[in-house]
N, C-alpha and C positions, 0 to 999 in steps of 0.2 A: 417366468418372464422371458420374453423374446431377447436374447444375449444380441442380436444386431442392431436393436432398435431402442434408443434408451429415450426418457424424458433427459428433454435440455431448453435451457432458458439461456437469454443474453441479457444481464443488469448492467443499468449505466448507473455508475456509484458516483456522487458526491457531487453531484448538480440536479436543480430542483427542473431546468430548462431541458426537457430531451435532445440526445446527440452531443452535449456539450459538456458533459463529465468522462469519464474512462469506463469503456464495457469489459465486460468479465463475461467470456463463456464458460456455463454451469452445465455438467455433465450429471444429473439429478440421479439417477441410478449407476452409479459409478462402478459397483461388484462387481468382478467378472472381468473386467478387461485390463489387458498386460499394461507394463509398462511403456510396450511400444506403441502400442496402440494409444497410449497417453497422450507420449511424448508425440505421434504422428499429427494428431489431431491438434496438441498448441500449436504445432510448426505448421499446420495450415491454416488455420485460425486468424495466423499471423496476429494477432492481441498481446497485449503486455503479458495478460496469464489467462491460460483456461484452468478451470479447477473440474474435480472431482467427487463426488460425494458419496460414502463408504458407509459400510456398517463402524460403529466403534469397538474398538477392541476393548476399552476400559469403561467401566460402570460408570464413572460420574460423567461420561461423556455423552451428549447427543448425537452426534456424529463425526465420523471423521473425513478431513479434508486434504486433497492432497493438489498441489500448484504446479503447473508447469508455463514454465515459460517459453520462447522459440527455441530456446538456446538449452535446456537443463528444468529441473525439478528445484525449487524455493521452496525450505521449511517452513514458511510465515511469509507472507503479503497480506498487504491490510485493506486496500478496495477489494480481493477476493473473496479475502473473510469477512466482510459486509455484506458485497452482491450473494455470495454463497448462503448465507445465513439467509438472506431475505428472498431467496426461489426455494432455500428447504423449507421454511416458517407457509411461504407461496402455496407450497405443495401439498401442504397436511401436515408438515412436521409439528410433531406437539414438546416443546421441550418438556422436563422431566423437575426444573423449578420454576413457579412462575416468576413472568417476567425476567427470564435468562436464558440462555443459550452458553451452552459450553462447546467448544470447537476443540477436538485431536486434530493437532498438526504436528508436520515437524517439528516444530519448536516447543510441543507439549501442550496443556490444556491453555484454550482461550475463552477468554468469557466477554459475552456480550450480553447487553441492557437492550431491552426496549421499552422503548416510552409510552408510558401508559394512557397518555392524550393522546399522540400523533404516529406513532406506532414507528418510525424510524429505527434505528437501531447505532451504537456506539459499541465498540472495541472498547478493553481495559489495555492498554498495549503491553505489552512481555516484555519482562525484563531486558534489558542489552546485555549483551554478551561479552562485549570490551567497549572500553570508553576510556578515553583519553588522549591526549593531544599527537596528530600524527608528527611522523618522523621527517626530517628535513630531505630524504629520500620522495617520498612519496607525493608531501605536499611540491614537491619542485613539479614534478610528473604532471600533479593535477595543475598549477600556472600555467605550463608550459601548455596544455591542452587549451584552458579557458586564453592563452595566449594574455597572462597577465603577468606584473610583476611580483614576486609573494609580497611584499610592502601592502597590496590591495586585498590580500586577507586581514581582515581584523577577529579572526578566531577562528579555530578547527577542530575538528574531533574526530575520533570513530566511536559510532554511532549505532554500530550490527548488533539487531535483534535477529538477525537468523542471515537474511540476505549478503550483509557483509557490507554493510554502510561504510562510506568515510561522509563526512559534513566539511564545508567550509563556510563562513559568513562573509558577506561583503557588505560597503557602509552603508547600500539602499536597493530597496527593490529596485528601482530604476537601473543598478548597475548589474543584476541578478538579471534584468530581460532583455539586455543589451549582447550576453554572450552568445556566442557560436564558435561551441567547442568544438576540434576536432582529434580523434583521439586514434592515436598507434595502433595498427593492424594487429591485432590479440590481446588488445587492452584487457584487463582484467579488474575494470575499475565500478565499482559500484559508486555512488556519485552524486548525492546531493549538494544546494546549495541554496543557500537564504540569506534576502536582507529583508531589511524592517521600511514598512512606509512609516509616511509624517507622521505624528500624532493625530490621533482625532479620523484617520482613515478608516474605513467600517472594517477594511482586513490589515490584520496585524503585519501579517509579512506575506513575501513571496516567496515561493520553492519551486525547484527545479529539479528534477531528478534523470539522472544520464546511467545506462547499464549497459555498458559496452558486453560488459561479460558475459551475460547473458541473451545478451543479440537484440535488446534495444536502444536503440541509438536516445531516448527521450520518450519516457513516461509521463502522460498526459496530468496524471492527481495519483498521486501515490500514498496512502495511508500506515502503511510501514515505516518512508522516510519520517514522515509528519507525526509520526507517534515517536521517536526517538529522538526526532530534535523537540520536541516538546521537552521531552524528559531532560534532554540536555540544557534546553533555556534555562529550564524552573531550579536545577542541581546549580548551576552557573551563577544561577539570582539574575540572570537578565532578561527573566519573563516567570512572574507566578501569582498573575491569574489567567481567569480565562480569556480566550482571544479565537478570532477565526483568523484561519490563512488561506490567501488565496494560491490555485496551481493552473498550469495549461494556458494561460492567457496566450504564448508566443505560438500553442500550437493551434489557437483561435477556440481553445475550450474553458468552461467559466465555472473549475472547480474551486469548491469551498468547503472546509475543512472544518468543525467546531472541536474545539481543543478544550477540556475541561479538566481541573484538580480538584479531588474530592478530599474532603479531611481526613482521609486516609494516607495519604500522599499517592494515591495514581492517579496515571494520565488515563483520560479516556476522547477514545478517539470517536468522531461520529459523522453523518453525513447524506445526502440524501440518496435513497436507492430504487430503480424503476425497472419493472420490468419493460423491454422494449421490442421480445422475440423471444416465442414460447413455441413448443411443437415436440417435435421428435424427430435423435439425428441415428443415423444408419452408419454402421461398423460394418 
């Protein structure tokens, strides 16, 4: 294989409307090139994450995947591990069970479903790594950013399946698309937030996700956030069934997020994936 010239694809995850979900640059033969060359390539990209695609070191794995962002390397993102899945499945990838897909990432084996009608594909989201109610430090940090009172949190958590989530809720989507955060020169804040529309609305809630840490100011649809506050509605009891959410509206993008629990008790995450820009890019 030509080491400067790799297949690569650009998937817009989790809108059915092209340009109006979040793209993922997919680096299709990943072997071979450094870390820096990784890292160089998210940080031009300039995208929430460009990923990578590896041989697997472990047998039950189809491949392995590795995320970067502009800022740093993410063990687990969730529109990656979709877009990624769906230009390997693109390319000739043959999983090894039918109708699955296993993912090596940093955060360990992930497994994904595709649908045997419509051929999309869903995340089983990975466990979270701490959960439970932030410290009156931190949550002051995040107010003082969304420039609210804490009185306008009606519940918090952390949230990190790998990236380092915190969660806050507000009483309605309407007050969730009203903010404009601004946050402290080296903020280290990974950063979602959700409220609930009316009943009877076709999308359950709205989210937003803020990663100063990692050098984005506002991720468009983030399937990472969206799979652990699932987990945390459903453990909480203040969400278990299924529901779609919506993301990106304020950045004029119209993702949607299908949140499912199966009587096993996991979340699976799902969403629509497109390829939008295929070719070969030069190292």
């Amino acid at each position: 294989m030509n080491t400067q010239s790799r297949k690569f694809a650009q998937v817009d995850v989790f809108s059915e409307v092209p340009y109006l979900g979040n793209p993922v640059a997919v680096v299709i033969e990943g072997d071979g090139l450094t870390d820096e060359q990784m890292q160089k390539l998210a940080s031009w990209t300039n995208l929430s994450e460009t990923t990578f695609i590896l041989k697997p070191t472990t047998a039950e794995a189809d491949y392995r995947l590795r995320i970067f962002t502009p800022g740093g390397e993410l063990p687990f993102a969730g529109h990656p591990t979709l877009g990624s899945a769906h230009a390997w499945l693109e390319n000739g990838g043959q999983p090894k069970s039918k109708g699955l897909v296993v993912q090596e990432c940093g955060a360990g084996l992930v497994t994904l479903m595709i649908n045997e009608k419509s051929g999309s594909l869903s995340f089983q989201a990975p466990p979270t790594l701490k959960t439970g109610d932030l410290d009156a430090e931190l949550l002051q940090e995040i107010c003082e950013a969304f420039g609210l009172h804490v009185s306008a949190v009606i519940a918090h958590q952390w949230i990190d399946n790998g990236p380092g989530w915190v969660c806050v809720q507000l009483e309605s989507a309407e007050k969730v698309l009203e903010l404009n955060p601004k946050f402290v020169p080296g903020s280290q804040l990974m950063l979602g937030v959700v409220g609930a529309y009316p009943e009877g609305n076709s999308e359950a809630f709205e989210l937003r996700a803020f990663a100063p840490k990692v050098g984005v100011y506002e991720d468009p649809v983030t399937g990472s956030l969206n799979a652990s506050v699932a987990q945390w509605l459903k453990r909480s009891g203040a969400q278990t069934s299924d529901y779609r959410a919506s993301q990106g509206v304020k950045l004029g993008r119209a993702g949607i997020i299908e949140i499912k629990y199966d009587d096993a008790g996991a979340v699976w995450v799902g969403g629509a994936t497109t390829t939008l820009i295929s070719g070969r890019i030069t190292f």
